[in-house]
C-alpha positions as CSV (number, residue, x, y, z in Angstrom):
1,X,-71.3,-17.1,35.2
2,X,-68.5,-18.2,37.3
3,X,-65.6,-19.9,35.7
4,X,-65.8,-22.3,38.7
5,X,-67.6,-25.3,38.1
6,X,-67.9,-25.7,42.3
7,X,-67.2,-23.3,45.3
8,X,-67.2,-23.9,48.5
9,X,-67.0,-19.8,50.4
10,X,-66.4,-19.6,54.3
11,X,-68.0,-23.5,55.1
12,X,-67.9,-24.0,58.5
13,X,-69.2,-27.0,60.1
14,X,-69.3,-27.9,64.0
15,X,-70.9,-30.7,66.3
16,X,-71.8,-29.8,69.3
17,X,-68.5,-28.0,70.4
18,X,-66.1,-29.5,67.9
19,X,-65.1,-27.5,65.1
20,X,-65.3,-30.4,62.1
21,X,-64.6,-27.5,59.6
22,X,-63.5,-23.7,60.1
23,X,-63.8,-21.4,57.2
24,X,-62.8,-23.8,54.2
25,X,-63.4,-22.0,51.2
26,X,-61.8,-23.4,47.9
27,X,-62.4,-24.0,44.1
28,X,-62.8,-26.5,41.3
29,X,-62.9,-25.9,37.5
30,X,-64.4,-28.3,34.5
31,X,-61.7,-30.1,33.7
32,X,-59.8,-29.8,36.4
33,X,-58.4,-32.1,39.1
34,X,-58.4,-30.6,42.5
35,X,-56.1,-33.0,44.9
36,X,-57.7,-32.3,48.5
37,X,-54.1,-33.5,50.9
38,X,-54.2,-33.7,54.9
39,X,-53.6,-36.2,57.8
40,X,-55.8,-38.2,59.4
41,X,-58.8,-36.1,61.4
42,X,-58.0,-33.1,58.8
43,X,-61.2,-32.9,57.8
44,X,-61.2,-34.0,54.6
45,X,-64.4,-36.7,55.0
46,X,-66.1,-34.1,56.9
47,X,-65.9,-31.9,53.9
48,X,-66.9,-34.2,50.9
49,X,-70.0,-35.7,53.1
50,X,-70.5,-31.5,53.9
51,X,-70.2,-31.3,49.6
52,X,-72.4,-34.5,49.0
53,X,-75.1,-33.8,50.7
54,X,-75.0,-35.7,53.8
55,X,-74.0,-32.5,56.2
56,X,-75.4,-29.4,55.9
57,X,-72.9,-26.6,56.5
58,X,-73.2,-24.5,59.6
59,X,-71.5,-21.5,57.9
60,X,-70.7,-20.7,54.8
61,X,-72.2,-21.1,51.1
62,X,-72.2,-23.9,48.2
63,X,-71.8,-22.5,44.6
64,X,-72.4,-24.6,41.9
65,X,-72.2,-23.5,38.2
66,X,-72.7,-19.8,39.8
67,X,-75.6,-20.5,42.5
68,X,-75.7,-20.8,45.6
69,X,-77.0,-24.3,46.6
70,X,-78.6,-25.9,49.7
71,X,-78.4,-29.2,49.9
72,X,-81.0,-31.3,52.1
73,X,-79.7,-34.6,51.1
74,X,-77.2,-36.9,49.6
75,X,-80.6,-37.1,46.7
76,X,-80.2,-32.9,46.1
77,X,-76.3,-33.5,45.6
78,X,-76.6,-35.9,43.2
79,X,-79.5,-34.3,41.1
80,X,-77.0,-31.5,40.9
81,X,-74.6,-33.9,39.5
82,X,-72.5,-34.1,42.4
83,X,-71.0,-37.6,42.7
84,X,-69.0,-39.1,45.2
85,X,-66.9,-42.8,44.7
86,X,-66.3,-43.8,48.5
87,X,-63.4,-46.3,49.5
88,X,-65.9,-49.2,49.5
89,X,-66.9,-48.4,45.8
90,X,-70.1,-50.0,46.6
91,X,-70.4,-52.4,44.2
92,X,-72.1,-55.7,44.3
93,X,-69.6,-58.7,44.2
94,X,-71.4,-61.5,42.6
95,X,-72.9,-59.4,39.4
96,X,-71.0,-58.7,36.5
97,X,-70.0,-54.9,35.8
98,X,-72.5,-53.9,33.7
99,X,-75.0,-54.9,36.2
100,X,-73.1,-53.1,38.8
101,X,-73.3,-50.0,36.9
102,X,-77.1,-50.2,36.4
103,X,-78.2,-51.7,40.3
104,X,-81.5,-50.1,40.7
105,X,-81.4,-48.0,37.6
106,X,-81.9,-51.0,35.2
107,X,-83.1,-50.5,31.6
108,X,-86.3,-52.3,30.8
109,X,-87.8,-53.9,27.4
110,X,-90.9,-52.3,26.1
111,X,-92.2,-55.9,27.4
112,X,-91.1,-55.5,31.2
113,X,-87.8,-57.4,31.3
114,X,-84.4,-56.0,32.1
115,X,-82.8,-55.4,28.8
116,X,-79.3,-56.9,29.7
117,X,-77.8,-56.6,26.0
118,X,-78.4,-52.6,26.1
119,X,-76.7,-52.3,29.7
120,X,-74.1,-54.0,28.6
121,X,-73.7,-52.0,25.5
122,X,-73.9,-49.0,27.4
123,X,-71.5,-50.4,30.3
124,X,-68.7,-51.0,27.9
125,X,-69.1,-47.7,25.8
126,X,-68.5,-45.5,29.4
127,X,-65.7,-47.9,30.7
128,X,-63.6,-48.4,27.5
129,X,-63.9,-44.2,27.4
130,X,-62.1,-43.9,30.6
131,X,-60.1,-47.1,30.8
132,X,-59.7,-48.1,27.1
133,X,-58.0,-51.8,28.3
134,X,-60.8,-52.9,30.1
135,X,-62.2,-55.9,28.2
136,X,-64.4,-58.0,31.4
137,X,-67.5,-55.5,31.5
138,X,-69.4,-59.2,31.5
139,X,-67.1,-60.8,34.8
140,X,-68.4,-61.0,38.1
141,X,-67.0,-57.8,40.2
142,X,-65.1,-60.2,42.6
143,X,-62.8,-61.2,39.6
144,X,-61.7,-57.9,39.0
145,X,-58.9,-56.1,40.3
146,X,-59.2,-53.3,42.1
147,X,-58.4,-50.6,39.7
148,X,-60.7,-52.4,37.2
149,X,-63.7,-51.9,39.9
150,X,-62.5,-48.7,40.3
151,X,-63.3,-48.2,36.5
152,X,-67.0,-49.1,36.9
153,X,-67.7,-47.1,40.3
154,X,-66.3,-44.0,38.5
155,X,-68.1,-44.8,34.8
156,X,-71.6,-45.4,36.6
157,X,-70.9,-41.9,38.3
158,X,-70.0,-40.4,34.8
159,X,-72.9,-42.6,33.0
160,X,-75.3,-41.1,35.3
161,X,-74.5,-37.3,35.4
162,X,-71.6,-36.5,37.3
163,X,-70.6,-33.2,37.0
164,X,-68.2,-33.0,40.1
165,X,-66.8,-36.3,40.9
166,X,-65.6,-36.7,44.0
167,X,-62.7,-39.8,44.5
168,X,-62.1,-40.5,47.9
169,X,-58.7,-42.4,48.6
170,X,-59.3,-44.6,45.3
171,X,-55.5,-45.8,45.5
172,X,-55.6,-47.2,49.3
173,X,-55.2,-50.7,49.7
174,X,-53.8,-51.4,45.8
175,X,-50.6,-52.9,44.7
176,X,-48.6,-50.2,42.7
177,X,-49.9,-51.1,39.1
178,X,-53.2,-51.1,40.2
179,X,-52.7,-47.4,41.3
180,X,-51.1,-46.5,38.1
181,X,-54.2,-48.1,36.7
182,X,-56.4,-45.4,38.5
183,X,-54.5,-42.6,38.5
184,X,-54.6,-43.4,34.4
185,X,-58.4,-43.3,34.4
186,X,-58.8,-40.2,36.4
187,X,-56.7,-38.4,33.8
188,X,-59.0,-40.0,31.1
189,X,-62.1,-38.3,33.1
190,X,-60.0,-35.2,33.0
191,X,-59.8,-35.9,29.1
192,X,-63.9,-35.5,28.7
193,X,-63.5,-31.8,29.3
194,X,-66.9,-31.3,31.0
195,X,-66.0,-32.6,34.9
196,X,-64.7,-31.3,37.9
197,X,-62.6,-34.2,40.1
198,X,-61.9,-33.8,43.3
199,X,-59.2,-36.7,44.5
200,X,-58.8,-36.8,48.3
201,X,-55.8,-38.8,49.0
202,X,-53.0,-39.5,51.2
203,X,-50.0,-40.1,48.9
204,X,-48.0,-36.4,47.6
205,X,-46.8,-38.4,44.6
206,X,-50.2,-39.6,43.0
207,X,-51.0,-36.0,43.8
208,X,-48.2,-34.4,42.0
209,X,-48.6,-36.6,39.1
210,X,-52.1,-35.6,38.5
211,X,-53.2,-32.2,40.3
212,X,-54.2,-29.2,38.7
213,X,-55.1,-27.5,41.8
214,X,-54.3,-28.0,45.6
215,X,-56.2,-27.8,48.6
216,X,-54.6,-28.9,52.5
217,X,-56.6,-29.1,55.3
218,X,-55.4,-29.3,58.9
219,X,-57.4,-29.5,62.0
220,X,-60.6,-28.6,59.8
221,X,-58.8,-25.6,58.6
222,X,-57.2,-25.1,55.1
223,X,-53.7,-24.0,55.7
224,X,-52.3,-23.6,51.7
225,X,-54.2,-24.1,48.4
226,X,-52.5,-23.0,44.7
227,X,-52.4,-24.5,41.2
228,X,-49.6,-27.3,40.6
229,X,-47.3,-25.0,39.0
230,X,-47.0,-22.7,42.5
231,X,-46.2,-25.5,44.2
232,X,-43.0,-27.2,44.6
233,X,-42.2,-30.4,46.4
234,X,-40.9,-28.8,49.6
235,X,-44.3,-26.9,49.9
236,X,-46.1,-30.2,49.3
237,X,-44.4,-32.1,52.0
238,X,-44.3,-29.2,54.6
239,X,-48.3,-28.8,53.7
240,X,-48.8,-32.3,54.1
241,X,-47.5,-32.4,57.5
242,X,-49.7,-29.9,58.8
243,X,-48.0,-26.6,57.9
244,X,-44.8,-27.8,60.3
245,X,-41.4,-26.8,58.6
246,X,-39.3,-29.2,57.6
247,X,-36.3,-28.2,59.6
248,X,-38.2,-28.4,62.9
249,X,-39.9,-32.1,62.0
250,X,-36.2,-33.1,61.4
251,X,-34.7,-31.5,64.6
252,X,-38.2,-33.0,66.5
253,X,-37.2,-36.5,64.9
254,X,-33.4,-36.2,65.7
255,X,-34.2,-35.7,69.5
């Protein structure tokens, strides 16, 4: 079997005559954080909605713990423990965490009622694992801060399977503590040994605080991968602007 947890060989994905994503292949281990970078229209939400389910690729193959999958739905993506945390975390405002975690999957007595004091037992066990400060499982969602509801959207993704987790921009829009707060909990996640993370984000610093791995994209087209070590800052920052050297953005900016 692969040491891979996740491949993704050749994917291509067009519609109609635009070219979403040309020949991306990359890799993700267990344990490992894969940091997918790129501007805006790069191609990364193309690519995780192509990896949960809800494209099909036009080219290309999916490998998942050393098969080749096909995924007809977001449904097939998640039974193959593929989960994806999206930037509006999808979380009910008004219910408290633990209920958040268990929306439509609640546990039930043997005599038909929901069996809140088990959900919530369960609800604090995954949080505290990943974010070990975390004391308002019980507090309505809306009184949380943002990294705090950023710990239940990811523990309800570990709680219920996740294999490859998938964090999409989970820093945007939070004050720097908050961030710090995140980027904390995705190390814990890292910490459980068993799951893949793949972090798309804007911001080379979070990256190069937490990556294991590296993938760019450009245009729908990755233009430099390598392991965190390979990498230096320089290579980040020219990566992140779309391949461009640095001398010719600065000679661009100075005219």
């Amino acid at each position: 079997m692969s040491e891979n947890l996740i491949e993704f060989n050749g994917i291509s994905k067009f519609f109609g005559k635009v070219i979403a994503l040309k020949d991306v292949t990359m890799k993700v281990k267990k344990g490992e954080i894969m940091c997918l970078l790129g501007d805006n229209g790069a191609g990364k939400s193309t690519l995780i909605k192509t990896l949960s389910g809800v494209h099909k690729p036009d080219e290309g193959e999916i490998i998942v713990e050393g098969e080749k999958k096909i995924f007809d739905s977001p449904k097939d993506a998640l039974d193959m423990g593929i989960a994806t945390v999206y930037q509006d975390l999808a979380l009910a405002p008004n219910l408290s965490g633990a209920a958040n975690l268990f929306l439509g999957r609640e546990k039930i007595t043997k005599f038909g009622r929901v069996n809140n004091e088990l959900m919530l037992r369960d609800t604090r066990e995954v949080v505290t694992r990943i974010n070990p400060k975390f004391r308002a499982i019980e507090e309505p969602v809306f009184r949380l801060s943002g990294g705090q509801q950023q710990s239940i959207a990811i523990a309800r993704a570990i709680y219920f399977g996740a294999k490859i987790l998938i964090l999409d921009e989970p820093t945007s829009a939070l004050g720097q503590k908050q961030q710090m707060e995140v980027l904390k909990t995705i190390k814990k996640v890292q910490e459980l040994g068993n799951i893949a993370i793949i972090l798309i984000t804007h911001h080379e610093i979070h990256a190069q605080l937490i990556a294991d791995r590296y993938t760019f994209l450009s245009l729908g087209e990755v233009i430099g991968s390598g392991l965190s070590e390979e990498l230096g800052g320089d290579d980040i920052k020219r990566l992140m602007a779309g391949g461009a050297k640095l001398g010719d953005l600065e000679s661009e900016l100075a005219s």
